[in-house]
C-alpha positions as CSV (number, residue, x, y, z in Angstrom):
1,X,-5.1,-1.3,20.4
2,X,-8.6,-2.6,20.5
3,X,-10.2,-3.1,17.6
4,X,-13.7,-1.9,18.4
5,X,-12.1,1.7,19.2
6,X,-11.3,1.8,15.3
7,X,-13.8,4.2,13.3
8,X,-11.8,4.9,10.1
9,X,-9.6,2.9,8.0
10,X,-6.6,4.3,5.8
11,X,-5.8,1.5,3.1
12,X,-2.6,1.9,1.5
13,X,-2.8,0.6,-2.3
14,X,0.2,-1.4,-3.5
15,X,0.4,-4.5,-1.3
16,X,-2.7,-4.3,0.2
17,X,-5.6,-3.4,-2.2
18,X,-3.5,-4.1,-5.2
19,X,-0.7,-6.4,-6.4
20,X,2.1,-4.4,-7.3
21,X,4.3,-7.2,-7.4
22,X,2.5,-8.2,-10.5
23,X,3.3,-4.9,-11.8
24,X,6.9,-5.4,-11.3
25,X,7.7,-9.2,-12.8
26,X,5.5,-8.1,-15.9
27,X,7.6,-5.0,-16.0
28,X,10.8,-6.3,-15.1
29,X,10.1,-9.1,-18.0
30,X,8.3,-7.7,-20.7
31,X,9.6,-3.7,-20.9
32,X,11.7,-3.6,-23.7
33,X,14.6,-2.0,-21.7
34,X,14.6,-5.1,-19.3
35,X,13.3,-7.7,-21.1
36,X,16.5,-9.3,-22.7
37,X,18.1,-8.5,-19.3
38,X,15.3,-10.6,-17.3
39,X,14.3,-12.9,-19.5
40,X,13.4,-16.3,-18.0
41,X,12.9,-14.3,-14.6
42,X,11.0,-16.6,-11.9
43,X,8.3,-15.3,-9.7
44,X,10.3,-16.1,-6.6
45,X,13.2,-14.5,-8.2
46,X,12.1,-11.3,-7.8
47,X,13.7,-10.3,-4.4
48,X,16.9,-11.3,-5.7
49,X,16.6,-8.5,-8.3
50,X,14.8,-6.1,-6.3
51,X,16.2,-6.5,-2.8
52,X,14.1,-5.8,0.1
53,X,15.4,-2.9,2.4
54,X,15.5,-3.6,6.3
55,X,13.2,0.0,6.4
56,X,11.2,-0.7,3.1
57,X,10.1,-4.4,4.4
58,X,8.4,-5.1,0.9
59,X,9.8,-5.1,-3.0
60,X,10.2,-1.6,-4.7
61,X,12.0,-1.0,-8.2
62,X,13.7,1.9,-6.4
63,X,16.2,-0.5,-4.3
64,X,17.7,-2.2,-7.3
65,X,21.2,-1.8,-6.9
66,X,22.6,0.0,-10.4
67,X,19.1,1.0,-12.3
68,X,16.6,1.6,-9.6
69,X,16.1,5.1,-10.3
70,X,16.0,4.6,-14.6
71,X,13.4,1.8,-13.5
72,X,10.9,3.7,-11.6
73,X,10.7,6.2,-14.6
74,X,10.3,3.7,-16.9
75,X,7.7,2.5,-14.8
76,X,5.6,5.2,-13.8
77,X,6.2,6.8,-17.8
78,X,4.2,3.1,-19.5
79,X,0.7,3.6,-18.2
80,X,0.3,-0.3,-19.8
81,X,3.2,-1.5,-16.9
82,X,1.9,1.6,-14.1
83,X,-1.6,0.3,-14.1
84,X,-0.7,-3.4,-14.7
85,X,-1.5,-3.9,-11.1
86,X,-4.9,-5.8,-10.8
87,X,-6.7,-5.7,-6.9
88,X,-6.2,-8.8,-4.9
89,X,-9.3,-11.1,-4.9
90,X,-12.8,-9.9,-2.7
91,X,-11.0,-6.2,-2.3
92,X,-14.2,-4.7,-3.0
93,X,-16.7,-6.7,-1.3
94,X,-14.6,-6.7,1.6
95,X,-14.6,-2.4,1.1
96,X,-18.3,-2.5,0.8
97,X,-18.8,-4.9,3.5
98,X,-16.9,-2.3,5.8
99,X,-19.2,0.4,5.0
100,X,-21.8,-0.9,5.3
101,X,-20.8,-1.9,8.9
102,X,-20.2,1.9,9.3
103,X,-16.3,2.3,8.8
104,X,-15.1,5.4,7.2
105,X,-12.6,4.2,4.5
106,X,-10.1,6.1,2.5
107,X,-7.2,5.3,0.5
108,X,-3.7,6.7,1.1
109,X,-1.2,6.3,-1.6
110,X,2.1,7.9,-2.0
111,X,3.1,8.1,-5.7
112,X,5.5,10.2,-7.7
113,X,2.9,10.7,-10.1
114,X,0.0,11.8,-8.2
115,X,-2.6,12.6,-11.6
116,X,-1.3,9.3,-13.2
117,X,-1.8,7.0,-9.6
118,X,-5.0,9.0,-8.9
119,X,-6.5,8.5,-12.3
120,X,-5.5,4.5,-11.9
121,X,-7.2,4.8,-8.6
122,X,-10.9,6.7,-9.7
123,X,-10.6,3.7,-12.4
124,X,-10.0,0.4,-10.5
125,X,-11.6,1.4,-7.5
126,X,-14.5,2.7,-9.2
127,X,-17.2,0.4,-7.8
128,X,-16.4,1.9,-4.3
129,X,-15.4,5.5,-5.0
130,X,-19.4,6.6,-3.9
131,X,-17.8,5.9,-0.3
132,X,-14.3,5.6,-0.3
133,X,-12.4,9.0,-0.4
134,X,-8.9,8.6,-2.5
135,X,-6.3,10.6,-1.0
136,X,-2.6,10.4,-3.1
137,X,0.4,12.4,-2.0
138,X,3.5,13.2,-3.8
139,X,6.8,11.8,-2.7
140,X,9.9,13.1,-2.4
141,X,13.1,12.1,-3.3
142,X,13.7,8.7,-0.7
143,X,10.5,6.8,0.0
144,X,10.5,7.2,3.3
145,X,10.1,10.6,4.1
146,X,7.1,12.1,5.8
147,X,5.0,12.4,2.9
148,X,2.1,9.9,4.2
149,X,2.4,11.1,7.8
150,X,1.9,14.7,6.3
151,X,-1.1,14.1,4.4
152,X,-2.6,11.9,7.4
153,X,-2.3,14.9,9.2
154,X,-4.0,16.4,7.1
155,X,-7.1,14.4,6.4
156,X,-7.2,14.0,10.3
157,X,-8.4,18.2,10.3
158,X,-9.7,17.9,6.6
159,X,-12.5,14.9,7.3
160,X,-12.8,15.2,11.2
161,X,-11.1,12.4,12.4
162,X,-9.6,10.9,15.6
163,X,-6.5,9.4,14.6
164,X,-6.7,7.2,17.9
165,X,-10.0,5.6,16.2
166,X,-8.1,5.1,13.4
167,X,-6.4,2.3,11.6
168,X,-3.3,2.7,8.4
169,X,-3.2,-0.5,6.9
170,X,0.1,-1.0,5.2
171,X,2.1,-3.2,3.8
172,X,5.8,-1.4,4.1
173,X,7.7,-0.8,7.2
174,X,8.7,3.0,7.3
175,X,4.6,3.7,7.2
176,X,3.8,1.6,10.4
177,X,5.9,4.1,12.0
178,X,4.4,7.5,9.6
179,X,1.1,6.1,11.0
180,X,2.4,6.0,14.7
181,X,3.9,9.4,14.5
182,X,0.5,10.6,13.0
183,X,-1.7,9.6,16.1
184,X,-2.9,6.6,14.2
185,X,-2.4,2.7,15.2
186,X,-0.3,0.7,12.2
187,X,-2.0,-2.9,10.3
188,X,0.4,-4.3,8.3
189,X,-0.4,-6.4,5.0
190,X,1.8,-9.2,4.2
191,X,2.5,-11.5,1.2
192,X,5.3,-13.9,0.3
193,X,7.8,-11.4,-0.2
194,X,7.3,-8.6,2.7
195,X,10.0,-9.4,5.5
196,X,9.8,-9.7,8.8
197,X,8.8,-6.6,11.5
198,X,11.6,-5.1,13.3
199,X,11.7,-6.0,17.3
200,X,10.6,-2.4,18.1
201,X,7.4,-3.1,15.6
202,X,6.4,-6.7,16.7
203,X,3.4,-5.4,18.6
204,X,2.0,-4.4,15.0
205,X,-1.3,-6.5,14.0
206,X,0.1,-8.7,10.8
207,X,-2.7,-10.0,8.5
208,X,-2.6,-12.4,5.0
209,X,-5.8,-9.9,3.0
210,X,-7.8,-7.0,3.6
211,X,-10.7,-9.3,4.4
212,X,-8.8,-11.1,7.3
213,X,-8.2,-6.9,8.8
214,X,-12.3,-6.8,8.2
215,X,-12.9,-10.0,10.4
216,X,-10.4,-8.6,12.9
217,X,-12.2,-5.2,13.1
218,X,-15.8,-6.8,13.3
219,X,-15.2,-9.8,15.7
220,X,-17.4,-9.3,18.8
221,X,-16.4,-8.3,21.7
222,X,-15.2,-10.8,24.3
């Protein structure tokens, strides 16, 4: 992929524009059904509550081994843990630095509460939202279905775009390849807890923050 081909940017939400990981050891700590359970939990603890799935690539309540599924109700029912997730530093002066270099940038965020993540969204992205469309979609049962490589489909005919000028930046493994089977090119996000790229995926641009994938995409030409 060159970078100068890319026109539009897809930025997934948790572990990218916002830490969700934060979410997750406040939740995992402090809700009263886990609390007693957890207490004294260490930040780099965490993947040995939550371990990370070889197709998943990053931490998710979901893939704890007896209470995943009672967990990610809990979690998406306590708006104070759901929107505990604060964005990682410069996020929005990288965004507006973006646009204003002429990227078309959107948001793509699958949820299983798509009024509750989009209502987070309209609020913690709000000093961008006058350029930055928020797309969520609803997942279904396993997290990596073809929910996101549905709806990039779909924004592809709904906002006129060439997915070959287009970038999904992502932090989980199962959406570098939603974002291949869209048309798209895959960017993944990581942080001290996503694992490694599988050999078939080592090709895939990695990057530390969103404003290291902005120098990448505006670096002259050689």
């Amino acid at each position: 992929m060159n970078p100068a081909q890319i026109k539009n940017i897809f930025w997934d939400v948790d572990g990218v524009l916002a830490n969700l990981n934060y979410a997750y050891f406040h939740f995992l700590t402090r809700h009263p059904n886990y609390r007693d359970r957890y207490a004294g939990l260490k930040w780099e603890q965490l993947p040995d509550v939550l371990p990370i799935l070889p197709d998943y690539g990053a931490l998710e309540l979901k893939t704890h081994p007896e209470l995943g599924t009672a967990m990610d109700r809990d979690f998406c029912a306590d708006q104070s843990y759901f929107r505990n997730r604060p964005l990682y530093p410069g996020v929005i002066e990288t965004l507006k630095q973006l646009n204003e270099a002429g990227y078309r940038q959107f948001t793509m965020s699958a949820t299983f509460d798509v009024e509750a993540k989009t209502a987070y969204l309209r609020d913690i992205l709000a000093p961008v939202t006058d350029f930055l469309t928020i797309e969520c979609v609803q997942h279904g049962e396993f997290m990596h279905d073809t929910a996101k490589e549905d709806s990039l489909r779909a924004c592809y005919q709904k906002y006129d775009l060439n997915p070959d000028e287009t970038i999904l930046v992502d932090d989980r493994i199962y959406n570098q390849h939603a974002a291949i089977a869209s048309g798209a090119h895959p960017v993944r996000l990581r942080c001290e807890f996503t694992s490694d790229l599988p050999a078939d995926l080592s090709w895939v641009p990695e990057f530390a923050t969103v404003q290291e994938v902005a120098e990448w995409l505006t670096a002259p030409s050689s």
